[in-house]
N, CA, C and O of each residue as an XYZ file, in Angstrom:
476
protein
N     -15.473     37.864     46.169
C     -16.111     37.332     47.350
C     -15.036     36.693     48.230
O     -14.393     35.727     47.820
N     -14.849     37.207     49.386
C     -13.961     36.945     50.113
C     -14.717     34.830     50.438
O     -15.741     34.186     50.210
N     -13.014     34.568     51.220
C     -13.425     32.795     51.489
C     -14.100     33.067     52.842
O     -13.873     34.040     53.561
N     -15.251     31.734     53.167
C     -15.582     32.053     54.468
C     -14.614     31.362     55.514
O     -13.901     30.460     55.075
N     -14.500     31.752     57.084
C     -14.134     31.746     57.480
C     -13.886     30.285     58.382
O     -14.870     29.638     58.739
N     -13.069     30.019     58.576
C     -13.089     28.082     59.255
C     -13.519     28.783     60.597
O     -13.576     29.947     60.995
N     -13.848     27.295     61.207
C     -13.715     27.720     62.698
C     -12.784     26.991     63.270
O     -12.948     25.771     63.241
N     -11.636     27.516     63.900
C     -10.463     27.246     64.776
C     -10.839     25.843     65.148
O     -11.927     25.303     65.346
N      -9.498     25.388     65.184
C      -9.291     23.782     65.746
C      -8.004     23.591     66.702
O      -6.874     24.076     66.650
N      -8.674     22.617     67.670
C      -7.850     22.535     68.672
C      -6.827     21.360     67.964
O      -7.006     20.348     67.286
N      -5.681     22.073     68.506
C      -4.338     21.646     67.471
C      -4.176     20.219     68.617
O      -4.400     20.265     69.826
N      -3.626     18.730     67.646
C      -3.038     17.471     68.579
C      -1.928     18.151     69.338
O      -1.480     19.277     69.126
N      -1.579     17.334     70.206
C      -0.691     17.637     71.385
C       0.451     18.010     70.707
O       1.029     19.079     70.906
N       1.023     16.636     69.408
C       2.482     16.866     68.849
C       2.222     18.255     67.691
O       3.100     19.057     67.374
N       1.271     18.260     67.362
C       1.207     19.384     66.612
C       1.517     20.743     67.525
O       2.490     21.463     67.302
N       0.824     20.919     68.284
C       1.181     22.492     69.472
C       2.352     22.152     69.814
O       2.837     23.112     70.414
N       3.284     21.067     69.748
C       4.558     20.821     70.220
C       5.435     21.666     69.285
O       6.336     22.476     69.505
N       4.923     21.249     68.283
C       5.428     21.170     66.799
C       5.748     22.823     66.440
O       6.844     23.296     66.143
N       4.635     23.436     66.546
C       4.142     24.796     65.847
C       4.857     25.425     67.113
O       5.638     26.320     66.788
N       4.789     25.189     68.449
C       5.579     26.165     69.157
C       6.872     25.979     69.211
O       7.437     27.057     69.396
N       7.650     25.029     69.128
C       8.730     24.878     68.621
C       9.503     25.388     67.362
O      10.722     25.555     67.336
N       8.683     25.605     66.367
C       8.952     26.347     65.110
C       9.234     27.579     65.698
O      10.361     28.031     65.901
N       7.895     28.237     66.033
C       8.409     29.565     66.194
C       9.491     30.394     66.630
O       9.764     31.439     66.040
N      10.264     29.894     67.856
C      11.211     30.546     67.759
C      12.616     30.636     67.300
O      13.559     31.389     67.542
N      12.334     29.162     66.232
C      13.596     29.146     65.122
C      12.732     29.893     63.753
O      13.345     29.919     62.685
N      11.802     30.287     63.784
C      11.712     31.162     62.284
C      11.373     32.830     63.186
O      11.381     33.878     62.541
N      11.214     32.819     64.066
C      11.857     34.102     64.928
C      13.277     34.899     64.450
O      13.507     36.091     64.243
N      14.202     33.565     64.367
C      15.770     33.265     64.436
C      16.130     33.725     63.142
O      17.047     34.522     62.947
N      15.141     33.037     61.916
C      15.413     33.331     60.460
C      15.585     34.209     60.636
O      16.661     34.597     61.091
N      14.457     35.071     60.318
C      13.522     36.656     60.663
C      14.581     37.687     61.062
O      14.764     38.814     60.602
N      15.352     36.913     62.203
C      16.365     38.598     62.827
C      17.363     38.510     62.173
O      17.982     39.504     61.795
N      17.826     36.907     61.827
C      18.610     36.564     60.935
C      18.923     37.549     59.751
O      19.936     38.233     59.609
N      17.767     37.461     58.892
C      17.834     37.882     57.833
C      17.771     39.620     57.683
O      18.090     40.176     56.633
N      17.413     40.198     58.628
C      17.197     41.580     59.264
C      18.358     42.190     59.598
O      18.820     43.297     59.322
N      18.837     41.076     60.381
C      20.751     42.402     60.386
C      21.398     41.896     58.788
O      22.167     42.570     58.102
N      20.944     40.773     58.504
C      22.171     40.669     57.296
C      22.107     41.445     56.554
O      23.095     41.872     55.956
N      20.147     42.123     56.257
C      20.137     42.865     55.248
C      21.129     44.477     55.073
O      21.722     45.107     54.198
N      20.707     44.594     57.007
C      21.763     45.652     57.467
C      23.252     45.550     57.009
O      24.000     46.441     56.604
N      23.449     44.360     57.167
C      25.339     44.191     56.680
C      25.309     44.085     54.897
O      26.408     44.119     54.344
N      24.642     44.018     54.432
C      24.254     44.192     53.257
C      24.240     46.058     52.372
O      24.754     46.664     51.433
N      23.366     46.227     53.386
C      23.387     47.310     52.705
C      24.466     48.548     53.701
O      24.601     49.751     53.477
N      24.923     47.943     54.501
C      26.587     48.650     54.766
C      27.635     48.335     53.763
O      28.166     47.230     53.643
N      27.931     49.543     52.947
C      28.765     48.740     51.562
C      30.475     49.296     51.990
O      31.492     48.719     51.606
N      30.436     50.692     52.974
C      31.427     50.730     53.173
C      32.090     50.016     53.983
O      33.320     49.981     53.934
N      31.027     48.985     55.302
C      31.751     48.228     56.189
C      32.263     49.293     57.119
O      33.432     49.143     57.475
N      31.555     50.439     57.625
C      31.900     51.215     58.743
C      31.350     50.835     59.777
O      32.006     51.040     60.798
N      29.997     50.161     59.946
C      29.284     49.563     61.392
C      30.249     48.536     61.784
O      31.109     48.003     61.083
N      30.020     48.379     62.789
C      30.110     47.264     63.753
C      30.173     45.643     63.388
O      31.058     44.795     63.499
N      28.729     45.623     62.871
C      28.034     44.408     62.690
C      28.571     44.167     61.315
O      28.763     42.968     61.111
N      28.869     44.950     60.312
C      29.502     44.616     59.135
C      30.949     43.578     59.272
O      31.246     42.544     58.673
N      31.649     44.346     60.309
C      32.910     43.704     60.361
C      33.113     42.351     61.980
O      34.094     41.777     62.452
N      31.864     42.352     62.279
C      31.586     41.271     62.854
C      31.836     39.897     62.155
O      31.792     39.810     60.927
N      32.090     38.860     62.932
C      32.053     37.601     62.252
C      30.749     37.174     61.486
O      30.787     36.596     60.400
N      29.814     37.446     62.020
C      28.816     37.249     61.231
C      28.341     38.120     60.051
O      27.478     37.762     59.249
N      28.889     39.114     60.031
C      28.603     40.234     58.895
C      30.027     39.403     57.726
O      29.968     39.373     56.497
N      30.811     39.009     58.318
C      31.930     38.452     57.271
C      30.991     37.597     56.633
O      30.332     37.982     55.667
N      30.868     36.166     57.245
C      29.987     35.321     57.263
C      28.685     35.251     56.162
O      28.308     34.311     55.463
N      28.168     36.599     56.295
C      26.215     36.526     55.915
C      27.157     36.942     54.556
O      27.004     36.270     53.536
N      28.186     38.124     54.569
C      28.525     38.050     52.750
C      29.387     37.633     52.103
O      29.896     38.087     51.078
N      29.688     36.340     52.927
C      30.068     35.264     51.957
C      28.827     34.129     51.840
O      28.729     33.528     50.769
N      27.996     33.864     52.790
C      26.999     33.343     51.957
C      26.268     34.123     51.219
O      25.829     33.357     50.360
N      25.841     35.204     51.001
C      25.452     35.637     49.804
C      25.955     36.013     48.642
O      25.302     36.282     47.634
N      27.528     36.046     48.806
C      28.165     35.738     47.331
C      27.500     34.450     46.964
O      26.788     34.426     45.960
N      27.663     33.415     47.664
C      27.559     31.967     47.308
C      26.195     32.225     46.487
O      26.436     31.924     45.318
N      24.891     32.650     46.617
C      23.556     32.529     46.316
C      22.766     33.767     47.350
O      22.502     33.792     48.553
N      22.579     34.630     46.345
C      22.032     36.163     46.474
C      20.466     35.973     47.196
O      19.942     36.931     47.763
N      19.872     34.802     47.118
C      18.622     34.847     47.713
C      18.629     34.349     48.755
O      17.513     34.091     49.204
N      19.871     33.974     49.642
C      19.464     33.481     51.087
C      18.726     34.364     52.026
O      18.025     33.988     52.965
N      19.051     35.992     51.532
C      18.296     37.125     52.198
C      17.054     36.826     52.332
O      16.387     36.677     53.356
N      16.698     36.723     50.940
C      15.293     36.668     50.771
C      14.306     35.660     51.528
O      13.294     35.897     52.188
N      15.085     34.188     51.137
C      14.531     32.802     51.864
C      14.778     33.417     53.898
O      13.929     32.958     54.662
N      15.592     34.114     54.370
C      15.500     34.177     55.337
C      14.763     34.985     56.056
O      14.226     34.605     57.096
N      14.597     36.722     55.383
C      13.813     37.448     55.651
C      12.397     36.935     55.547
O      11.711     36.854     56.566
N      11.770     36.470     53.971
C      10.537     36.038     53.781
C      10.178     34.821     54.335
O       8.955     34.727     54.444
N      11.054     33.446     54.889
C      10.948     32.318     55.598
C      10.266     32.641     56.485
O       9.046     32.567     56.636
N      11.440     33.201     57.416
C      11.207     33.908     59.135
C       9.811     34.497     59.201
O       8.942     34.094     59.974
N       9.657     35.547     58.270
C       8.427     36.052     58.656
C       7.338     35.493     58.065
O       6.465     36.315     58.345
N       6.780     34.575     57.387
C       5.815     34.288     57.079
C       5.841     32.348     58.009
O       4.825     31.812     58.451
N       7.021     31.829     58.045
C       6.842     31.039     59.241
C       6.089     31.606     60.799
O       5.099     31.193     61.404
N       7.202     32.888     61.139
C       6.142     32.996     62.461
C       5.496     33.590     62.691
O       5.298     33.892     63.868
N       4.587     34.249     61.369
C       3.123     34.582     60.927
C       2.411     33.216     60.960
O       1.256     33.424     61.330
N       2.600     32.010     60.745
C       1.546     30.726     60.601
C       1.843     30.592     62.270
O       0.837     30.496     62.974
N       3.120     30.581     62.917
C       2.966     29.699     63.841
C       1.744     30.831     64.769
O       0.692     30.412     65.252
N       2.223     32.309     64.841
C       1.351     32.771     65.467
C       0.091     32.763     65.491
O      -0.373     32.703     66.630
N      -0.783     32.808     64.500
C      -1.594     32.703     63.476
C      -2.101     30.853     64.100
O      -3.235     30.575     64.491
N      -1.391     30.247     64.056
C      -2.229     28.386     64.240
C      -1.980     28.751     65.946
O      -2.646     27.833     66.423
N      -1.541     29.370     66.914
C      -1.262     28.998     68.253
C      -2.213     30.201     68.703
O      -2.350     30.203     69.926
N      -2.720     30.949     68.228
C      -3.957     32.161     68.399
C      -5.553     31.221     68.305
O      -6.449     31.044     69.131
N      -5.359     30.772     66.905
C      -6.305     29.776     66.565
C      -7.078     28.404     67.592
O      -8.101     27.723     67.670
N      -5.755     28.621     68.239
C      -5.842     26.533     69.022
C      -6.428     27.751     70.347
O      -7.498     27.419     70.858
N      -5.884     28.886     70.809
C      -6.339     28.991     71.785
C      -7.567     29.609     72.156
O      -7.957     29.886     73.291
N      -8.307     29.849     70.712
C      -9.471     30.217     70.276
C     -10.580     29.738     70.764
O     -11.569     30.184     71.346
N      -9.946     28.067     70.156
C     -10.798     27.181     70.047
C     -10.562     25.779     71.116
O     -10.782     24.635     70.720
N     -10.166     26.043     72.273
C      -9.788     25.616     73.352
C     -11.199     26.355     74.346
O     -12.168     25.782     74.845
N     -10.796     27.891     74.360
C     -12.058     28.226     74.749
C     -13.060     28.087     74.171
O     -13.882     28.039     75.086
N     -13.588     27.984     73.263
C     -14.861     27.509     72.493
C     -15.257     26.297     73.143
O     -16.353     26.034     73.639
N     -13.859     25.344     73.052
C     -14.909     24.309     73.689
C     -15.190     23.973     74.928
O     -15.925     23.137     75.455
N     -14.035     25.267     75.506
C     -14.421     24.553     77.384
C     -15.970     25.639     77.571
O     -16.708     25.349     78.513
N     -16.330     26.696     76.762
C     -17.737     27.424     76.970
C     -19.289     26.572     76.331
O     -20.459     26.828     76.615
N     -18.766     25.575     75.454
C     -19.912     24.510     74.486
C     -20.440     24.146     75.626
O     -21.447     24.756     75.987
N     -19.785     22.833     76.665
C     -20.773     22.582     77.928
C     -21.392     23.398     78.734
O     -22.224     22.798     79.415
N     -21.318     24.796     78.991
C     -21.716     25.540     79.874
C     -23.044     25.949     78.952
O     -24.145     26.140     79.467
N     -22.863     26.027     77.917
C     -23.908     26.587     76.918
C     -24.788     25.898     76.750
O     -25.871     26.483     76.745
N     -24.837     24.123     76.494
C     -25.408     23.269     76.385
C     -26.549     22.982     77.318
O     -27.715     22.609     77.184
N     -25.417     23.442     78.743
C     -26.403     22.732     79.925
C     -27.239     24.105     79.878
O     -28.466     24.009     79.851
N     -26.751     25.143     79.870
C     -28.164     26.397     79.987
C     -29.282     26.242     79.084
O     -30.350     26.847     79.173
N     -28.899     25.221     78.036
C     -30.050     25.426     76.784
C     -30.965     24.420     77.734
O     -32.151     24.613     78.005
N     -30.003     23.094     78.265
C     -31.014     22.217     78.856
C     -32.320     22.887     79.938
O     -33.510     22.728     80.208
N     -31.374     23.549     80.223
C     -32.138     24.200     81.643
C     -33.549     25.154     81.477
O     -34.490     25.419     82.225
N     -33.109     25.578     79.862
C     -34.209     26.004     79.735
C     -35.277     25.593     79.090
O     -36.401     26.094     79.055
N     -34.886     24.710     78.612
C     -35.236     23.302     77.605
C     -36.016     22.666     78.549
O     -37.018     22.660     77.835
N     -36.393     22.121     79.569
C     -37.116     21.523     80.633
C     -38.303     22.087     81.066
O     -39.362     21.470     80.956
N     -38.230     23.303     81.595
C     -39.517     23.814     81.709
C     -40.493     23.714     80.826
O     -41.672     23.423     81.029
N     -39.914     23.986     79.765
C     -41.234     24.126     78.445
C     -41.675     22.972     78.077
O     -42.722     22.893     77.434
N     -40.801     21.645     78.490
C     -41.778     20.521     77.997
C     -42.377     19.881     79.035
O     -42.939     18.786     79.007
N     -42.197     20.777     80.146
C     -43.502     20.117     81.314
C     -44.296     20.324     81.376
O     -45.205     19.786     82.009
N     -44.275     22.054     80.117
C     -45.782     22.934     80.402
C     -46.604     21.834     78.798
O     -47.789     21.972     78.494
N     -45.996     21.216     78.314
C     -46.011     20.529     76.827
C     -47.371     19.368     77.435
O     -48.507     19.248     76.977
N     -46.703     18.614     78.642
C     -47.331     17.467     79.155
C     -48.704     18.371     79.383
O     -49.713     17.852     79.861
């Protein structure tokens, strides 16, 4: 049985600060970790990007510890999977609530007649 579904919440101010600000440093991971894998799996070092400073760079930090790939590829993308994911959400539910008063007052509106015919 699947979970049921929340209904979207309008995110605090520092929070939408917060979450859009993330995103385009786990953007950063994400491509990050995307060419390194490229300089990675260039073993002869014939591209470009292999013998770039940063291709020097990405494999000497991964001599240091073989999973920075991983923490960067899987970081990046599942960071700006939430941020997208919570800033879709807020703007969901932003409209939800600027349509609640419009909805409200039509219920009123129709809500009136019937309790005059009541009297």
């Amino acid at each position: 049985m699947p979970p049921k579904k929340k209904d979207p919440v309008v995110l605090k101010p520092l929070q939408l600060v917060g979450v859009m600000a993330a995103l385009p440093v786990t953007l950063a991971f994400f491509i990050i970790g995307a060419l390194g894998i490229a300089v990675l799996l260039d073993t002869e070092g014939t591209s470009s990007l292999s013998r770039s400073p940063f291709g020097v760079g990405y494999r000497k930090l991964t001599q240091t510890n073989p999973f920075f790939s991983a923490m960067f590829v899987n970081g990046g993308m599942i960071g700006s999977l939430f941020c997208i994911v919570s800033l879709l959400d807020h703007v969901k539910a932003k409209k939800k609530a600027q349509q609640a008063p419009a909805i409200a007052a039509a219920a009123a509106v129709v809500a009136e007649p019937e309790t005059k015919k009541d009297k």
